[in-house]
C-alpha positions in Angstrom: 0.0 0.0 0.0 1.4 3.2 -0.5 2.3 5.9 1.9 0.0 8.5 1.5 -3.3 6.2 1.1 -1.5 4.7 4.3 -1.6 7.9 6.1 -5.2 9.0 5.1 -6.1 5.3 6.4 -4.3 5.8 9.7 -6.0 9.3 10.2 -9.1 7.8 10.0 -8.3 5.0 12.2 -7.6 7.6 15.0 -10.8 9.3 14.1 -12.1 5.9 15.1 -14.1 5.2 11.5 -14.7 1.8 11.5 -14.1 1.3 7.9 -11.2 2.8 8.2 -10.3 0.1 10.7 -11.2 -2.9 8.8 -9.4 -2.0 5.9 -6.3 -1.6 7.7 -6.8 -4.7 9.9 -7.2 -6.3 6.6 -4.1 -4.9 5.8 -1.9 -5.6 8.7 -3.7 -8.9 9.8 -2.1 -11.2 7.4 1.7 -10.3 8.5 1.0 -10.2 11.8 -1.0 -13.6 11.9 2.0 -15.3 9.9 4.5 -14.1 12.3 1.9 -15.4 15.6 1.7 -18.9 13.5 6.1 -18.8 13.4 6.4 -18.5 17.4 3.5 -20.9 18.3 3.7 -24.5 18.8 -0.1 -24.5 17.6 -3.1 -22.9 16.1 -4.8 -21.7 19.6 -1.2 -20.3 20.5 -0.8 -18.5 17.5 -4.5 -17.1 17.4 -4.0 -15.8 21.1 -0.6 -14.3 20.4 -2.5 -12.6 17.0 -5.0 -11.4 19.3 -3.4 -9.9 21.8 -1.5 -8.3 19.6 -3.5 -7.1 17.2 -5.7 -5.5 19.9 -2.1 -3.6 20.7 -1.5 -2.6 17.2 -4.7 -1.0 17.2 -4.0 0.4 20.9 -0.9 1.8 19.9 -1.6 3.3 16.2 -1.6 6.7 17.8 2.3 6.0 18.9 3.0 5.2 15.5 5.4 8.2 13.8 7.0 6.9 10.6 3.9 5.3 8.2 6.7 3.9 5.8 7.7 1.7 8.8 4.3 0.3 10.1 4.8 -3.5 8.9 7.9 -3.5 10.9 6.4 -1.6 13.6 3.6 -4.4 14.0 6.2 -6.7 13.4 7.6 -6.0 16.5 4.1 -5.5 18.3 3.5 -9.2 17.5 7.2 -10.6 18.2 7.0 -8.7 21.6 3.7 -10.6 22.2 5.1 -13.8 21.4 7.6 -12.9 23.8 4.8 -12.2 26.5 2.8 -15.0 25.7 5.2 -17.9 26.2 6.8 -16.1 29.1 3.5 -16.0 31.3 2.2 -19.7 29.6 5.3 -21.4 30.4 7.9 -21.1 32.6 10.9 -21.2 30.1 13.5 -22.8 31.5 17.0 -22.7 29.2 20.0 -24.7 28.8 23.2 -22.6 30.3 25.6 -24.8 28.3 27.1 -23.3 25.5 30.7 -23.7 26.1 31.2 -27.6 24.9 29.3 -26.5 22.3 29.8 -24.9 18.7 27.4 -23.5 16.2 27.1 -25.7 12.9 24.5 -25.6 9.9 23.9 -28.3 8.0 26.1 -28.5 5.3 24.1 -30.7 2.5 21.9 -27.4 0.9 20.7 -29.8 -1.6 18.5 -31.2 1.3 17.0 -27.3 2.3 16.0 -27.2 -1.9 13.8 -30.6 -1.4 12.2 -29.8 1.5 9.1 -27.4 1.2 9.2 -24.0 3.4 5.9 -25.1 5.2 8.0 -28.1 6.3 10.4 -26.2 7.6 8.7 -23.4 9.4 6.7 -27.1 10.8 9.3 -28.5 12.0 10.3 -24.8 13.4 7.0 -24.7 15.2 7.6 -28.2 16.7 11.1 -27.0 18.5 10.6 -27.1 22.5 9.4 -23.0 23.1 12.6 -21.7 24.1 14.5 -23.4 21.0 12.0 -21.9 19.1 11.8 -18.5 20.2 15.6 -18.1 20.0 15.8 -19.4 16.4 13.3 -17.4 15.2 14.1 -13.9 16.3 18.0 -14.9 15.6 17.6 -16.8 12.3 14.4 -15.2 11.3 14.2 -11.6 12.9 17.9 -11.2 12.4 18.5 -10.1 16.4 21.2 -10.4 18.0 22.2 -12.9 20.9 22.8 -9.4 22.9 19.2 -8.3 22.0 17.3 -11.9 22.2 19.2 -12.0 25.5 17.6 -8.8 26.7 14.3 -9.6 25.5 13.9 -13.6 26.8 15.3 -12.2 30.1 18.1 -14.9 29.5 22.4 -14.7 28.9 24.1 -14.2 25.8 25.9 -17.6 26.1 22.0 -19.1 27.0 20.4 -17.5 23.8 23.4 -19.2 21.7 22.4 -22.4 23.3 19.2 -23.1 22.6 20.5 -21.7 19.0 22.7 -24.6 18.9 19.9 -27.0 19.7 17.2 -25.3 17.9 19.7 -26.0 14.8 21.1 -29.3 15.8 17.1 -30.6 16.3 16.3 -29.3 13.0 19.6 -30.5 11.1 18.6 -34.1 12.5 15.2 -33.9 11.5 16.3 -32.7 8.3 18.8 -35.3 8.0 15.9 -38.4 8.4 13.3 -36.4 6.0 16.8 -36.7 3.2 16.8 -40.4 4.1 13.0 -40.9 3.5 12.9 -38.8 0.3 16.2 -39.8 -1.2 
C-alpha cells in the first residue's frame, strides 16, 4: 500500500471510523498472523498471540510516527507478544551450556531445496518453546544474541544455546526427512 493512502487510512483510524479500521486490519492482519503462526507451537497459541497483539497494534496506532515503517512496527508488536505470551504460559527454563558446544549448519543445501518452506517453518514450530523463540528472532528476525538476550530475560551464552539446539534438532530432522525422500 502506498504511503499517503497509508496515512489518510491511519488518520481515520484515529478518528475511530470503522471502515477505516477494517481495511487496515485487513491490511496488517495477514503479516501479523503469519509471524503469531512462526512462534506458536499450535493454532490456539498462535490465534492468542494474534489477538493480543492485534488489539495492541490498534491500541498503539496513535504511537506510531514513521507510516513507511508500520509493517515493521507491528512486526515487532506481535514478536514482543510472542515474547509475553510464552513467558506467562510457560515457565521457560533454558539450557546454560554453551561452552562444549559450537554452532554448525547443515552443510548438504541440496537437502534445504527438497524440503518445502511449510516443512520447515513445521518442523520450526515443533522445537521445544525456548529453541523456538531463539531461532526465530535470531535466524528469522535477524536479532542479535545481545538483544534476544535482553528480550527472553536470559544470557548471551544461554540464547546461543538453545541456537545450537534449535539447529542441531532441526539438522537431525532434516537429515531423516533426506533419508525418507532420497
Amino acid at each position: 500500500m502506498e504511503a499517503q493512502k497509508l496515512h489518510t487510512l491511519i488518520k481515520k483510524c484515529l478518528d475511530n471510523e470503522q471502515r477505516a479500521r477494517r481495511q487496515l486490519y485487513e491490511y496488517i492482519a495477514p503479516i501479523m498472523l503469519g509471524i503469531s503462526y512462526r512462534y506458536a507451537q499450535n493454532k490456539v497459541d498462535a490465534d492468542d498471540i494474534f489477538q493480543e497483539g492485534i488489539m495492541n497494534f490498534f491500541h498503539r496506532l496513535y504511537q506510531l510516527r514513521d507510516i513507511e515503517r508500520m509493517e515493521g512496527w507491528a512486526k515487532s508488536i506481535i514478536i514482543n507478544e510472542a515474547i509475553r505470551f510464552y513467558k506467562k504460559k510457560r515457565n521457560l527454563t533454558y539450557s546454560e551450556n554453551i561452552e562444549t558446544k559450537s554452532q554448525h549448519l547443515v552443510s548438504n543445501e541440496s537437502i534445504f531445496i527438497q524440503l518445502e518452506t511449510e516443512q520447515v517453518l513445521q518442523m520450526i514450530r515443533e522445537l521445544p518453546d525456548k529453541m523456538r523463540m531463539v531461532i526465530n528472532l535470531y535466524a528469522i528476525e535477524g536479532y542479535k544474541h545481545e538483544e534476544i538476550a535482553e528480550m527472553l530475560g536470559i544470557s548471551v551464552g544461554t540464547s546461543k544455546s538453545n541456537l545450537f539446539d534449535a539447529r542441531k534438532q532441526i539438522r537431525k530432522r532434516i537429515e531423516n526427512e533426506s533419508k525418507r525422500i532420497g
